[in-house]
Each structure stands twice: as C-alpha cells, then as structure tokens.
C-alpha positions as CSV (number, residue, x, y, z in Angstrom):
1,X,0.0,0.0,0.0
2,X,1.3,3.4,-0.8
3,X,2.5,5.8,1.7
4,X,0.1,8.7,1.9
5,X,2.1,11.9,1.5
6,X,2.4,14.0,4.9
7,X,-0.1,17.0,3.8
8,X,-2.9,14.2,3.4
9,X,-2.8,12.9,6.6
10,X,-6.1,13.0,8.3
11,X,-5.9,14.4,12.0
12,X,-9.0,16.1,14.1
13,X,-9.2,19.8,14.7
14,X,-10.6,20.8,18.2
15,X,-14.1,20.0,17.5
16,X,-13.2,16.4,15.7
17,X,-13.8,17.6,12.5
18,X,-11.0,15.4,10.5
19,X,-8.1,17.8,8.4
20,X,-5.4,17.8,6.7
21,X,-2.0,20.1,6.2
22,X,-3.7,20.1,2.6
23,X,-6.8,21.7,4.1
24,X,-4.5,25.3,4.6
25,X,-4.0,25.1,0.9
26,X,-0.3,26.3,-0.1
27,X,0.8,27.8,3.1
28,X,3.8,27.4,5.0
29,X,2.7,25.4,8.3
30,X,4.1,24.8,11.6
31,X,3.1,22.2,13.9
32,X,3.6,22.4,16.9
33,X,3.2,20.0,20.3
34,X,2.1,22.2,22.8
35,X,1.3,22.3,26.6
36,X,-0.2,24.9,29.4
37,X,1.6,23.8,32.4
38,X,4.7,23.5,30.8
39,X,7.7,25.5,31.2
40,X,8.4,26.2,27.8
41,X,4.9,27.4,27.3
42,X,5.1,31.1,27.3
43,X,6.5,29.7,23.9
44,X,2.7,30.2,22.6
45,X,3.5,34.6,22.7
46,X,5.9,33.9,20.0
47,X,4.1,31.0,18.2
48,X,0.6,33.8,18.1
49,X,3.5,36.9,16.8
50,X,4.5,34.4,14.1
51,X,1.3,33.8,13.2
52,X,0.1,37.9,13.0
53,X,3.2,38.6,11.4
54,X,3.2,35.9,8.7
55,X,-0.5,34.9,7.9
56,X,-1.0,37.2,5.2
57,X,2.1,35.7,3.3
58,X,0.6,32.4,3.3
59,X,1.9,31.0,7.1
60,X,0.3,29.2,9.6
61,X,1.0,28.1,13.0
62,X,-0.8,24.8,14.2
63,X,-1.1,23.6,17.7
64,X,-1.4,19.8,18.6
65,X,-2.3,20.1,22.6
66,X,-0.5,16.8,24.3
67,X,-0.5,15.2,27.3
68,X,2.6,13.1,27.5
69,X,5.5,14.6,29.4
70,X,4.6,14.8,32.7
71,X,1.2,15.6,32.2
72,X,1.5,19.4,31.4
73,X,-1.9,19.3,29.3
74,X,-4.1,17.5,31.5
75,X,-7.2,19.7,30.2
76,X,-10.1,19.4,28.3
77,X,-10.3,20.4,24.9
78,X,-13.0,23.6,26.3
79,X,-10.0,24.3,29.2
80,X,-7.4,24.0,26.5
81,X,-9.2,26.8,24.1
82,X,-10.0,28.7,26.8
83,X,-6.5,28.9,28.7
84,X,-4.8,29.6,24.6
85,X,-7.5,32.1,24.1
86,X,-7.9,34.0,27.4
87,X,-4.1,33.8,28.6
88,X,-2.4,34.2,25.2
89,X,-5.2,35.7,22.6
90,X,-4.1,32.6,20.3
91,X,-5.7,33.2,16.7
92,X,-3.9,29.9,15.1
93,X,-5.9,26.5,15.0
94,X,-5.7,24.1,18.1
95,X,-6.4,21.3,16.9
96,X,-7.2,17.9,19.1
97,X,-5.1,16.2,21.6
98,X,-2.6,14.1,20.2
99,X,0.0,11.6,21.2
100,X,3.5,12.9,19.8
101,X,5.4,9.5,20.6
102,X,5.3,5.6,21.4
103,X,2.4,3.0,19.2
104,X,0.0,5.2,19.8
105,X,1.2,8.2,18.4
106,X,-0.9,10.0,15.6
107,X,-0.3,9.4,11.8
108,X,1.0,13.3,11.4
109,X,3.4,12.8,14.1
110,X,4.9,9.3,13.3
111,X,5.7,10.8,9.6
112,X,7.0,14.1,10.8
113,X,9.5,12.0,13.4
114,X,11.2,11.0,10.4
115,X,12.4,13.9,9.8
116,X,16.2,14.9,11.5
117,X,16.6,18.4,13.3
118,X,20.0,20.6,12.4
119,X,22.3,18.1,14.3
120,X,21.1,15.3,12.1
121,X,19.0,13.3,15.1
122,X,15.3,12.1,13.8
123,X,13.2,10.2,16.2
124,X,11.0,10.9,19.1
125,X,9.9,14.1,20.3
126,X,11.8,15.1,22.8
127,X,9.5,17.6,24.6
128,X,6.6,20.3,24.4
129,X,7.2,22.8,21.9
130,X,8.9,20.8,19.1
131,X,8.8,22.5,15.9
132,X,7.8,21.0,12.6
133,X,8.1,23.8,9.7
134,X,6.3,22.2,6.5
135,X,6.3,23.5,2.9
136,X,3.6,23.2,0.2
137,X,5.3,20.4,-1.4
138,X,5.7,18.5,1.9
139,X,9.1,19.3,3.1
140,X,9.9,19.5,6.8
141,X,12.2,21.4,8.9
142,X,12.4,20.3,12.9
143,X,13.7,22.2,15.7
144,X,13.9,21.0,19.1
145,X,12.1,22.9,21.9
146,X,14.0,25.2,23.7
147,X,14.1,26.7,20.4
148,X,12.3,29.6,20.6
149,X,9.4,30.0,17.3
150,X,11.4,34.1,17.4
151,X,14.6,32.7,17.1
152,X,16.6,33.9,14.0
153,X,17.2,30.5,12.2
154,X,13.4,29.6,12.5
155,X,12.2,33.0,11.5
156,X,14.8,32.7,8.1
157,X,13.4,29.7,7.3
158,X,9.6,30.6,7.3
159,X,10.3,33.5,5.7
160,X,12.6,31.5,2.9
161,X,9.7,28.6,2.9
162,X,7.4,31.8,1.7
163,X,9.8,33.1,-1.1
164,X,9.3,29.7,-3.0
C-alpha cells in the first residue's frame, strides 16, 4: 500500500472535525506540540506573533495540545481553548489532543519524526514545543524545543519557505 504523502494525513481539529495540512491550501505550516503547564509554554506569545506577522504571506501556526510529558496538558479540549484564548489571545488552529510518541502516536506525528533536526537526530519528540516547519510540497524542517518559534534561524526559514 502506498504511503500517503504527509499534507494528506487526516488528524481532528478541536471540534473532531477530520483535516489535513492540505486543508491550509499552499501555506507554509508549523506544527507544533504544545502544553499549558509546561515550562516552555510562554512559547505560545511567540508561536501567536508568528502567526500575526506571517498569515498574510501564506503561514500558519498549528497547535497539537498533548498530554505526555509529565502531564502538562491534563485539560479538556474547552480548558485547553480557553486557557490559549484567554491567557495568550491565540488566533492559530488548536487542533485535538494528540500523542507525539510511542504505538499510539498520531499518523502526522509518526511521519513528521522521520524527519532529523539541524544536528542530524530524527526520532521521538523530545518535549513540548517541538517544531515541525512544512512547505507546500511537503518538506519539513524540525527544531527542538528550547528553540524559541522568534529565534533567527526559524524566523529565516519561514520566511525563505514563503519566497518559494
């Protein structure tokens, strides 16, 4: 059976609606694992500026809310939504919870693992906040966590993604 390409692979936005990276037509995406009790998530400032900055080029930021290191999203979907709306004024898609790693994972997730970050390492997720930059024609660039979405090497690469 063929592999389905990675902008065709069904996941559920927040109300379980089933989408695909396809579904955000020829923008520049990135997915993103994310979490609000975690550390790293005052992340989700920077993710939202991205997004205001870049949507009219074609960009768009996409959360995947997850659960699985050390609980840091125990909510509900409605607690999730509210906590990204009221806290952060997120305007990007949250989509459903999703497992990032292990059998279990979702479909987006076990193809966008494949992919190695800078220092060559593919593999499992390390933490909240990993970065997945994808391209119209289904290229992917990852970046680790404590990456910051403002830092200079992510910001030249959405903004070389939208010059193709």
């Amino acid at each position: 059976m063929p592999e389905t390409p990675l902008r065709q692979i069904p996941f559920a936005d927040a109300q379980g609606a089933e989408k695909t990276l396809d579904d955000y037509g020829a923008d520049v995406v990135l997915v993103v694992n994310v979490a609000s009790k975690c550390g790293l998530t005052p992340q989700y400032e920077q993710l939202e500026q991205l997004q205001r900055e870049y949507e009219s080029r074609g960009f768009t930021v996409l959360g995947f809310p997850c659960n699985q290191f050390l609980g840091q999203e125990p909510g509900s979907m409605e607690q999730i939504l509210d906590f990204c709306s009221t806290t952060y004024g997120i305007t990007f898609p949250v989509n459903d919870k999703v497992k990032v790693n292990g059998r279990h994972a979702t479909e987006l997730y076990k193809a966008l693992k494949q992919t190695p970050d800078g220092g060559g390492k593919a593999g499992r997720v390390e933490w909240n906040f990993e970065k997945f930059l994808v391209t119209p024609d289904g290229s992917v660039r990852r970046f680790r966590p404590k990456q910051r979405p403002d830092d200079p090497e992510i910001v030249a690469a959405i903004e070389s993604a939208l010059t193709r």
